[in-house]
C-alpha positions as CSV (number, residue, x, y, z in Angstrom):
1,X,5.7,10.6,8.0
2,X,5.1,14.0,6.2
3,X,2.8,14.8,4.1
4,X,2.7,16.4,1.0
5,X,1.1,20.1,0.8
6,X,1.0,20.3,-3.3
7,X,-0.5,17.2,-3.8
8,X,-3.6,17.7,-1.1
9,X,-4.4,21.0,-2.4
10,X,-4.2,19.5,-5.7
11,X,-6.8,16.1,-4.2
12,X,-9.1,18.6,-1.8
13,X,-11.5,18.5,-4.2
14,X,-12.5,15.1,-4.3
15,X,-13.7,15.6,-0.3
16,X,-16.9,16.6,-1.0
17,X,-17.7,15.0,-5.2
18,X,-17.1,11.2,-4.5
19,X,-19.8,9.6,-2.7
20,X,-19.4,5.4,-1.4
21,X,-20.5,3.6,-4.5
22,X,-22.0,-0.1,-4.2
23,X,-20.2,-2.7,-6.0
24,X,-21.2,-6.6,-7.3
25,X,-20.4,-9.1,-9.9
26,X,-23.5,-8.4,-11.8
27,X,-22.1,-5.1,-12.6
28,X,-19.6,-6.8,-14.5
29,X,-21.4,-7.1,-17.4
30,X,-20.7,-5.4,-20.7
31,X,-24.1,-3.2,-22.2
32,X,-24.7,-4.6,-25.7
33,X,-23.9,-2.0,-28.0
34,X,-22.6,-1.5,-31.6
35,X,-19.2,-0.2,-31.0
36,X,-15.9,-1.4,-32.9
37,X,-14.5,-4.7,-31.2
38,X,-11.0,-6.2,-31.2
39,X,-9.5,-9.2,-31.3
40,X,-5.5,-9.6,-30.8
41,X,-2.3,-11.1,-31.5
42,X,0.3,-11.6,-29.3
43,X,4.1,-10.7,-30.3
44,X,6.1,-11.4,-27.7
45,X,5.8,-12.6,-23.8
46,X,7.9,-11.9,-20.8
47,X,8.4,-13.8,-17.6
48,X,6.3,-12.7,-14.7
49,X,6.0,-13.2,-11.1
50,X,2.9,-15.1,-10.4
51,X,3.3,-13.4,-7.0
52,X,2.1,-10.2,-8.6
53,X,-1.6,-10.1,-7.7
54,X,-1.6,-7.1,-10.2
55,X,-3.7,-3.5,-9.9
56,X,-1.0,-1.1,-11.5
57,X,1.4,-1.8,-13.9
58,X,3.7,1.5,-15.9
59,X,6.7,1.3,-17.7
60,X,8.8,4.6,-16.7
61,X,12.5,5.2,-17.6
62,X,13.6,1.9,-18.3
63,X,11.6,0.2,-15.4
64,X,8.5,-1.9,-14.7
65,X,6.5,-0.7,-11.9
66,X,4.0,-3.1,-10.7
67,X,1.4,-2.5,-7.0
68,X,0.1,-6.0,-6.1
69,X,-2.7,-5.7,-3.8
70,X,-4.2,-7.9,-0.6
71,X,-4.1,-6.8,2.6
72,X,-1.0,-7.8,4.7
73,X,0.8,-8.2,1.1
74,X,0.2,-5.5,-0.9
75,X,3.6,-4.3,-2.6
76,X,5.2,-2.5,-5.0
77,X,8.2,-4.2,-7.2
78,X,10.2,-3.0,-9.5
79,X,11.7,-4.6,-12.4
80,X,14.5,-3.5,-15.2
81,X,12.6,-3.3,-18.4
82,X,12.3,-5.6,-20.6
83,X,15.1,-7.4,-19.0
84,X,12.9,-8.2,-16.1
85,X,15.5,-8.3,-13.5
86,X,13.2,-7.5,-9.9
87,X,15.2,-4.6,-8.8
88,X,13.3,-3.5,-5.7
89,X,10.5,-4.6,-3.7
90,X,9.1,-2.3,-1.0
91,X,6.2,-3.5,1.3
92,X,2.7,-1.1,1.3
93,X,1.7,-0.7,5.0
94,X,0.1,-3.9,5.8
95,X,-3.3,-2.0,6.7
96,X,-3.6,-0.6,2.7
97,X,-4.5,-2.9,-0.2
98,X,-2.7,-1.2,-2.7
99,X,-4.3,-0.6,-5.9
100,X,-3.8,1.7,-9.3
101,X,-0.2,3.7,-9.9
102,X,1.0,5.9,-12.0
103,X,4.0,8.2,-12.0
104,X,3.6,12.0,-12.3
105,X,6.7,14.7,-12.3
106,X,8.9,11.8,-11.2
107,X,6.4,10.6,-8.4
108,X,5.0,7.4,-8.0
109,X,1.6,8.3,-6.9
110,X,-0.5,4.8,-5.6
111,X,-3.9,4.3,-4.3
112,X,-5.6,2.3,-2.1
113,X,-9.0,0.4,-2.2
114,X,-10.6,1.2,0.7
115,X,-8.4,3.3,3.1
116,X,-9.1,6.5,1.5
117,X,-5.7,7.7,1.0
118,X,-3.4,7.9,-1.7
119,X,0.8,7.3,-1.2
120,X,3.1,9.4,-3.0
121,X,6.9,8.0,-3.2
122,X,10.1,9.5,-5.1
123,X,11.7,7.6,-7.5
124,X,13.8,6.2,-8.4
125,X,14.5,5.1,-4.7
126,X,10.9,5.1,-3.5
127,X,10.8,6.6,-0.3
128,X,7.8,7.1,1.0
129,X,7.3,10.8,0.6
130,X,3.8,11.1,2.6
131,X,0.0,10.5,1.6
132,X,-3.3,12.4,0.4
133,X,-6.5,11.6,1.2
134,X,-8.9,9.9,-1.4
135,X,-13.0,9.8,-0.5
136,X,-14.2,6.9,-1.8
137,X,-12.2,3.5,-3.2
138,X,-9.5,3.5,-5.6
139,X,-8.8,1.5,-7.9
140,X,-7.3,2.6,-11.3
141,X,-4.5,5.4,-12.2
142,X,-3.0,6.7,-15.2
143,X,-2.1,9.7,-16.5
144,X,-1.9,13.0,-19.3
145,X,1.3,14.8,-19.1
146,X,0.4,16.5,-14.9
147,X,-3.0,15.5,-15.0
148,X,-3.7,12.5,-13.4
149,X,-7.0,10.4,-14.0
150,X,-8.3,7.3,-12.1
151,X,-11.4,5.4,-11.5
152,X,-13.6,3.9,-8.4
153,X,-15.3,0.8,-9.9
154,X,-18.1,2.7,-11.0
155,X,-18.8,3.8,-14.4
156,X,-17.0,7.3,-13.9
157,X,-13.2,8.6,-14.3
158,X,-11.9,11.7,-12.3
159,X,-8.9,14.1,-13.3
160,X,-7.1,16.6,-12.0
161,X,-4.0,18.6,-12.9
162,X,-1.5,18.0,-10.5
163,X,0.3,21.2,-11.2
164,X,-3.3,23.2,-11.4
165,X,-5.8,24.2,-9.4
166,X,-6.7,20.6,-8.3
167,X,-9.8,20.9,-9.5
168,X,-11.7,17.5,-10.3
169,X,-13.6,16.3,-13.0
170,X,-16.1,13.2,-13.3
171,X,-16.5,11.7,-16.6
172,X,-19.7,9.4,-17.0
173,X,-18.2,6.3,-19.6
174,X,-20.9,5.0,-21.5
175,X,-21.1,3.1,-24.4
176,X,-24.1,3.8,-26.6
177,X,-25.3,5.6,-23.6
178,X,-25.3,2.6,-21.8
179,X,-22.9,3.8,-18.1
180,X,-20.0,1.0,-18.2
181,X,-19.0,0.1,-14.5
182,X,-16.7,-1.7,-13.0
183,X,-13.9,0.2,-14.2
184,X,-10.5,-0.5,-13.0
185,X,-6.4,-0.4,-14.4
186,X,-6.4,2.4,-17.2
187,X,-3.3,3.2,-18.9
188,X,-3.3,6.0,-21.3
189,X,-2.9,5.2,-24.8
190,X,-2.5,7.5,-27.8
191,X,-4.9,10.2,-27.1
192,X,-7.1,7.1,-25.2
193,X,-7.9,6.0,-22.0
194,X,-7.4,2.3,-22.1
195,X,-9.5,0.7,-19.1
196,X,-9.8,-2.8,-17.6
197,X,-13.2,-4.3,-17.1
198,X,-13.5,-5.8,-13.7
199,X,-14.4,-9.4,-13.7
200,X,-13.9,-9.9,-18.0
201,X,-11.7,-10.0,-20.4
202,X,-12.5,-7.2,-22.3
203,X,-10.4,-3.7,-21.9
204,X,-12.5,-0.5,-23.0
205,X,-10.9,2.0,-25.3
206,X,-12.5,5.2,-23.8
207,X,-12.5,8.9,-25.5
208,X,-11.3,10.8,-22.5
209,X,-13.0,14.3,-24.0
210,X,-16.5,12.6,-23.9
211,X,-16.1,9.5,-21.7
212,X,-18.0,7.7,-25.0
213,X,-16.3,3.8,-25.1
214,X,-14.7,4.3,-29.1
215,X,-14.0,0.3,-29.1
216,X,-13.9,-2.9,-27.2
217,X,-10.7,-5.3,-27.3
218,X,-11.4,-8.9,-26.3
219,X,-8.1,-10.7,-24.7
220,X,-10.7,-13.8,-24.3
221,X,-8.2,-16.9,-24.1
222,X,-4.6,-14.9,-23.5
223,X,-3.6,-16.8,-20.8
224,X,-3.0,-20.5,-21.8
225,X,-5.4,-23.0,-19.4
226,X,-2.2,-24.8,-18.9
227,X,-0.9,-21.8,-17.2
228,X,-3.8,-21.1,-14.6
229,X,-3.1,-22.4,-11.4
230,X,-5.7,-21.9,-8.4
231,X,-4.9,-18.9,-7.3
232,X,-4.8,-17.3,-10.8
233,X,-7.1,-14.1,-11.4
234,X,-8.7,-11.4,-13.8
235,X,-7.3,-9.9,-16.7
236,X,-5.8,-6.9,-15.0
237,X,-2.7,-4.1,-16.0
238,X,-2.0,-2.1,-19.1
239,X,1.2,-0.4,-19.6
240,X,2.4,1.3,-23.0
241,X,6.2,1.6,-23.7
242,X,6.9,5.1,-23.9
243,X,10.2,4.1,-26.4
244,X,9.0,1.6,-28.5
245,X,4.9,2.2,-27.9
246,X,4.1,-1.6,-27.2
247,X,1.2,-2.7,-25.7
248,X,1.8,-5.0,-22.3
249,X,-0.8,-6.5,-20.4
250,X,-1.3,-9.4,-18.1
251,X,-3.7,-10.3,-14.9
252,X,-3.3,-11.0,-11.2
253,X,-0.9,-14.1,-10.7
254,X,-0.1,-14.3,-14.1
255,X,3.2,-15.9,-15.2
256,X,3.6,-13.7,-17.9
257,X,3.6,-10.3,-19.6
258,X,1.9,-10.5,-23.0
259,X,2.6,-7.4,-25.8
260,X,-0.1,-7.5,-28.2
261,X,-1.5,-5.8,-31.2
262,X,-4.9,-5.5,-32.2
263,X,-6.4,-7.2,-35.2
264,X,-9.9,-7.9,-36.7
265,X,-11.0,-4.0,-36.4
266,X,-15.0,-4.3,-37.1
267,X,-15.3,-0.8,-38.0
């Protein structure tokens, strides 16, 4: 496999900024604090494979792109959009649990959890074009135009312009001051960084200038109990349709894709 110059000069910087961060339920919990909240309504749903145990999720050029994590499993499919024909499936080396993706200047770039490396394909074939390495965990990606941003499961986001320097920033996320962990998909939405919370059903609307949380949307009761099987997970995966500007989201083994709209601002 080859590797891919640009992109670890544009990643050498996280080598020495991202330390091995701790991780536990507990964290899960939101910090009490007087910020707009959400509630939601749901417009329309879409078919989804329940085999999906969902990290990433982007809508790119007329296609779904979904990374469904476990080891010995992980995956990335690819579905025609919003016809939700599966397309393509390609395995993830069974040794990565694939996590975030996101697609930069018509890459697909995809972390892993804990393997330390990130995997850069081409699309829209995906061939694996080579890897980066990533200190620390990954978990969620999105991105700004070249710059990409992704989180660890702690309360901080990194960037870093692909096409730049590669030098990283870490943004603290707070809310009210309070550090928000547990992190995970983002998506970017609008000028906002749009970010799962690990272990609820809440997804933070983050100001990506100051890392302050600017509202809280609760998706408490989107999936239908009739619809959770065993094996049914989190709320996890945000993606924004860059035609029509719908909101998708949906969890790990969910049966369906859900576009919603916010209601019951608070402000």
């Amino acid at each position: 496999m080859r590797h891919c110059p640009a992109l670890i000069r544009s990643l050498v910087a996280l080598l020495t900024l991202i330390g091995t961060v701790t991780y536990s339920a507990a964290e899960s919990e939101l910090p009490q604090a007087a910020v707009p909240t959400y509630g939601y309504e749901v417009v329309s749903r879409l078919r989804f494979d329940r085999a999906n145990f969902t990290q990433g999720l982007e809508i790119f050029d007329g296609r779904l792109y979904v990374s469904s994590g476990l080891y010995g499993e992980s995956i990335i499919r690819v579905y025609d959009f919003p016809r939700m024909d599966e397309i393509q499936a390609v395995p993830v080396d069974s040794r990565i649990f694939a996590e975030g993706l996101t697609v930069i200047d018509n890459r697909l770039i995809v972390l892993s959890w804990r393997e330390r490396v990130i995997l850069v394909y081409s699309l829209p074939d995906l061939s694996l074009l080579g890897q980066s390495a990533l200190p620390g965990q990954g978990w969620g990606a999105t991105h700004s135009g070249s710059t990409l941003w992704f989180s660890d499961g702690s309360h901080y986001l990194y960037s870093a312009d692909m096409n730049g320097d590669g030098k990283l920033t870490q943004l603290p996320v707070t809310v009210k001051g309070t550090p928000l962990r547990n992190l995970n998909e983002l998506e970017w939405v609008n000028g906002e960084i749009w970010a799962n919370v690990w272990q609820t059903d809440e997804i933070a609307r983050i100001d990506p200038s100051t890392g302050e949380v600017v509202g809280l949307i609760n998706l408490a009761g989107l999936l239908p109990e009739e619809d959770r099987l065993r094996d049914t997970d989190v709320l996890n995966g945000i993606a924004i349709d860059p035609v029509t500007e719908s909101i998708w989201v949906t969890g790990k083994r969910w049966p369906w894709l859900f576009e919603i709209t916010l209601e019951n601002d608070s402000d």
